[in-house]
N, C-alpha and C positions, 0 to 999 in steps of 0.2 A: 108648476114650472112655466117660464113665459121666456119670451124671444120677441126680440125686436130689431130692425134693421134699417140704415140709412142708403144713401149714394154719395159719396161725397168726394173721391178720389179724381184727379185730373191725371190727363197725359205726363207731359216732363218727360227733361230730357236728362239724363245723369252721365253724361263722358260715354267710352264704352259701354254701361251699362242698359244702353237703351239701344243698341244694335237688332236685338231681337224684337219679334211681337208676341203678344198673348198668344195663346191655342185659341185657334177656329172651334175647337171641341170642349169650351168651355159647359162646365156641369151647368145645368140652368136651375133658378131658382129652388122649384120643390124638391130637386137631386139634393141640393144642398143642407137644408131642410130637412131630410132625410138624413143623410150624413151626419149631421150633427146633432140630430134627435134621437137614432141608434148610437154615437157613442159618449157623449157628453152625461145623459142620466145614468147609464148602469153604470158609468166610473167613477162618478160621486156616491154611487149607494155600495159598491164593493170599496169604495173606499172610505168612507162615510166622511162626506166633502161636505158643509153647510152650503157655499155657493160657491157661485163659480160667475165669470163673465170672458164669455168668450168672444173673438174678433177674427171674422175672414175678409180677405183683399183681395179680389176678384176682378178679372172685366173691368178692371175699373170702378168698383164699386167697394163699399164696406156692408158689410153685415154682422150686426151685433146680437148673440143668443146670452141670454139671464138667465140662472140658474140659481133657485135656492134664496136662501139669507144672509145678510150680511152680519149679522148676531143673532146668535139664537137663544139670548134673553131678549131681545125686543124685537124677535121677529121682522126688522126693517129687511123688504127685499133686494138683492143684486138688481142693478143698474149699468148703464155702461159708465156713469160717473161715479162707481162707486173705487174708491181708493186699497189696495193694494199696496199688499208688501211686495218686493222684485226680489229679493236676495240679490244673487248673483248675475242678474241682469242687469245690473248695476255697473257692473264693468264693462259694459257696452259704453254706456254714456261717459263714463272716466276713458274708454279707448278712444275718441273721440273728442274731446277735450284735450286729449295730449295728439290728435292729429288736428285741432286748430291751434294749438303752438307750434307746432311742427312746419305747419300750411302758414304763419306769420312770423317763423324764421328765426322764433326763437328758442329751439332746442334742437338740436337732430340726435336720432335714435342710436345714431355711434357714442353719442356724448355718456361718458361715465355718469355715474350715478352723484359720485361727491360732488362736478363742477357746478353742482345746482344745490347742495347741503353742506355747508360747509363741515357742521356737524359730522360728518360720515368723512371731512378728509381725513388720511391716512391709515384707514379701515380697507378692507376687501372691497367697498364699494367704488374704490381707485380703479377698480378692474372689473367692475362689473356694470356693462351698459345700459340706456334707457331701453333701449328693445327686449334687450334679455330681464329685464323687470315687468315689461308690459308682458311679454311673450311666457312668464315662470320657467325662465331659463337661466336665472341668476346664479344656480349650482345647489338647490335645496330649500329653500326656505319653506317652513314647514305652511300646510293649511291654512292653522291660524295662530295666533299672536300665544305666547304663554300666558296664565291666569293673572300672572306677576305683570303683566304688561297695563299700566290704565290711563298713563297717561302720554304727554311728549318726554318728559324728563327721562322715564321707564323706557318709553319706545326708543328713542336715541340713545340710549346705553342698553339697547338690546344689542340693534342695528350694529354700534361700534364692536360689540362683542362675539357676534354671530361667526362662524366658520364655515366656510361651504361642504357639501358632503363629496363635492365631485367639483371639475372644474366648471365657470360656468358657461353655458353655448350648448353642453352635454348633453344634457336633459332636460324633461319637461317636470315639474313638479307642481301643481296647480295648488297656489297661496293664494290667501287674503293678502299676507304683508307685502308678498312679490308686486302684485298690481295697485294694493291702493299705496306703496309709496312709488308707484308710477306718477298716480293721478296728482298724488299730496305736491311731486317734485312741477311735471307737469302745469300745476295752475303757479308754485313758486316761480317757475318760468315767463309767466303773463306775469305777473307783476303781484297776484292777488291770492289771498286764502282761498282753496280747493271749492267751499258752499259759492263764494260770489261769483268765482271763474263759471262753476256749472251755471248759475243759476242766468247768470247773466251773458253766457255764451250759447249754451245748447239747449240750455230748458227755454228763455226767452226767444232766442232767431230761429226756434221750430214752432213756437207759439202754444206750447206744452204749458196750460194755465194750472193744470189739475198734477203735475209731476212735481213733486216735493223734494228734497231733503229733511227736511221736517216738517210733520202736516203742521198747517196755521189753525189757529182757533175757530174761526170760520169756515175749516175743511173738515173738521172733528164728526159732525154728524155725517160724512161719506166713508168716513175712515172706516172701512170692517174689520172688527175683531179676527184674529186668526185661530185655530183652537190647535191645544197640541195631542200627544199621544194619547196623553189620559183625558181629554176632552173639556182641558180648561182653555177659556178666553185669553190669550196671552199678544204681545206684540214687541217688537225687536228689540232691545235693551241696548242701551249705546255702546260702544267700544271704539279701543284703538284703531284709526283710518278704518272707521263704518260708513261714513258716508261715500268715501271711493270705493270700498267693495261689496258693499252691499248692504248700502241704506236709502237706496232710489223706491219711492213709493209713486204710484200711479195708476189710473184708471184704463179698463178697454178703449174708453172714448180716444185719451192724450195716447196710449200705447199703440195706437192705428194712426195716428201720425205721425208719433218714431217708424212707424215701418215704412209709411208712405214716406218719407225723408230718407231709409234705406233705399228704397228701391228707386226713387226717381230723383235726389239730389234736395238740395236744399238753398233757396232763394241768394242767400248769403254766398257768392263764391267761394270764400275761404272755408267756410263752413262745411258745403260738397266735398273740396279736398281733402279738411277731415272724417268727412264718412268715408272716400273713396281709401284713404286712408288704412282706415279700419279693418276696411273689407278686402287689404292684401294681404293674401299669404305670405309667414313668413318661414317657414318652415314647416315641416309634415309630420305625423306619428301615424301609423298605420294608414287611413282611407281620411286622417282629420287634420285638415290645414289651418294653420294657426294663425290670425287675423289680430286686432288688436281691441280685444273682449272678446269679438267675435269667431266663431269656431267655424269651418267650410268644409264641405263638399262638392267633390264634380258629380253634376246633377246629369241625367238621374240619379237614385242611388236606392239601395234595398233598404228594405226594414232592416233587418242584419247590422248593416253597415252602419246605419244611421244612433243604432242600439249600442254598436262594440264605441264607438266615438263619445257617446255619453255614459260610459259605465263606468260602475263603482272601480275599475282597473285604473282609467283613464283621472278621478279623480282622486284618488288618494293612494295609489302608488305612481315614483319616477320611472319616465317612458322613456327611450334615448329619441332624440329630432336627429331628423335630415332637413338640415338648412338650405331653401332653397336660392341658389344664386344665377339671375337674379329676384327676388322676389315676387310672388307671382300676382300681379295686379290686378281687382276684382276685375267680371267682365265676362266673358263665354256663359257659361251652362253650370252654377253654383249654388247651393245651397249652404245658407247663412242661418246658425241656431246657437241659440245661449237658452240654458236652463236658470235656475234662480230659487233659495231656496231662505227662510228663515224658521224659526221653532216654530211660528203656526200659519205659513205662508208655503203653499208652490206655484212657481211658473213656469211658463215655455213659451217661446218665440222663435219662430223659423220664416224666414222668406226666401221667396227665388225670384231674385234681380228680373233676368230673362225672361220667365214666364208673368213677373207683375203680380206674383201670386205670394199671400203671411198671414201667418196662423198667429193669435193671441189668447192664451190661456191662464188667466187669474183666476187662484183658490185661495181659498181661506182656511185648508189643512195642509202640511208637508207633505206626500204622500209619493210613494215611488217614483222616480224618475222615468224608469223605463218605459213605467202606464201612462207617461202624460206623451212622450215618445210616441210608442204606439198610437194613443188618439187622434196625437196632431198630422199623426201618417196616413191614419184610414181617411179622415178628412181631406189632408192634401191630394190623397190617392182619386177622389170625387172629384176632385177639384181639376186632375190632368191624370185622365184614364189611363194617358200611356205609361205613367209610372210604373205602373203592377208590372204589364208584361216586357217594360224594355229596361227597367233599371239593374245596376251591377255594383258589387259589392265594391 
């Protein structure tokens, strides 16, 4: 196992979100060192992870730990450039994207769904809005797409055919189709197909050289095989609106600058708007504030809390929202986390705006949500002592 680490993070100011300062009681070097030497290996071996590349943001600083293989037919080791699958962290970046259309004025989240499809006029989607799509508040739409779904011709005579199960605003039901035809309507709004929008909106003006939509031929030898259940070399297969929900691949290196663009803004003004964006609440389900990708917390917060927000409850059954009016805009004491998952990929990313402090965790097996949870807790816990003893559920 090896480990290695940079400096490379700067001050910045983000709106609000730079009110606060770091902790005086930052964990120092060998704490941390620790911390992620006690839970990083036994988690790969109870869960038999080939590698892993992990990312802490700190004081101002980055630190990068390597773990393992990135294939374990050719033995190549984890790096922080080495490529990942995000799954579902994927809809961070699509959340974002549809807050720099938002932030250049061309879509607002009242806006129905059809004014931007024409396709979907005179369907349920007359009534159902951009937020309530970004938000899986549309009234049900399932997980993911049916088997029968494979292309646009399929997808759009789903879309026209679909029924809600409840009205929509109601509930929260966490879809793939909910949000990537947020992002698909989203980049329609800019002018451009969904890949050019990212690539040349959020991947490009964050300087994310190594973040993909599809690896290039030149990125192949970084790219890690992911393994599945039964311990084949597998990696994401394409599908209906995959690249808005979960076909963002990327490295430790580039996913420690998505966070540093979390937490401190982004050079681009319009671009900041759309993080800030993101990172507002727009409604609650239990202790989890629903952002745009992005999931919240009033920080501090317990293991517990942080557990019940990401569980199997919260993703695949409907939760009723309390809508909060008005919407609560990133800023005070928050903790920001998206999970992310494909057949032989898991990840986790959490930051806290306020304390300047985000966890990055790329593997190259699926492996329980809860355990990647836990890890990135005991680690944050290193990171700001006072969590243990003053967080609440």
């Amino acid at each position: 196992m090896t480990y290695s680490r940079i400096f490379s993070l700067g001050a910045g100011l983000f709106g609000c979100l730079a009110l606060f300062s770091i902790p005086a009681a930052a964990a120092s070097q060998t704490e941390l060192d620790r911390a992620v030497a006690a839970t990083i290996p036994p988690l790969m071996r109870a869960n038999d992870i080939p590698g892993m590349a992990v990312a802490v943001l700190a004081g101002g600083q980055t630190h990068y730990f390597n773990y393992g293989v990135a294939s374990r037919e050719s033995g190549q080791p984890v790096t922080r450039d080495t490529v990942f699958e995000l799954g579902s962290i994927s809809k961070t970046f699509t959340g974002i994207l549809g807050g720099y259309a938002l932030a250049q004025g061309k879509l607002a989240l009242t806006d129905s769904a059809s004014r931007h499809q024409p396709e979907l006029n005179g369907s349920v989607f007359d009534r159902v809005s951009m937020l309530q799509l970004a938000t899986y508040s549309a009234g049900g739409l399932p997980l993911q797409f049916p088997d029968a779904v494979s292309g646009y011709r399929d997808m759009w005579a789903y879309y026209r055919d679909w029924r809600p199960g409840f009205a929509p605003g109601e509930r929260r039901q966490y879809s793939n189709p909910s949000i990537g035809l947020f992002g698909h309507l989203a980049a329609r709004a800019l002018g451009q197909p969904f890949e050019r929008a990212m690539e040349g909106t959020v991947l490009s003006k964050l300087g994310l050289a190594s973040t993909y939509l599809h690896v290039p031929a030149a990125a192949q030898p970084r790219y890690a095989w992911g393994y599945s259940k039964a311990g084949k070399p597998v990696r994401v297969l394409p599908g209906a609106l995959d690249a808005e929900a979960y076909g963002v691949k990327s490295s430790a290196a580039d996913m420690s600058r998505y966070l540093q663009a979390n937490l401190s803004g982004a050079a681009d003004p319009q671009l900041s708007r759309a993080i800030a964006a993101s990172q507002t609440a727009y409604y609650q389900v239990g202790n989890m504030l629903q952002g745009l990708g992005w999931e919240g917390y009033r920080y501090p917060i317990s293991l517990d809390g942080l557990l019940a927000g990401n569980s199997n409850e919260m993703a695949f059954q409907p939760q009723r929202v309390s809508w909060l009016n008005p919407p609560k805009a990133g800023g005070g004491e928050m903790l920001w986390n998206k999970t992310g998952s494909t057949g032989g990929f898991g990840a986790y990313v959490l930051f806290v705006p306020a304390r300047k402090l985000g966890i990055v965790m790329l593997a190259n097996r699926n492996y329980p949500i809860a355990e990647r949870v836990r890890a990135a807790y005991r680690i944050l816990s290193q990171l700001d002592p006072a969590l243990a003893s003053s967080a609440q559920p």
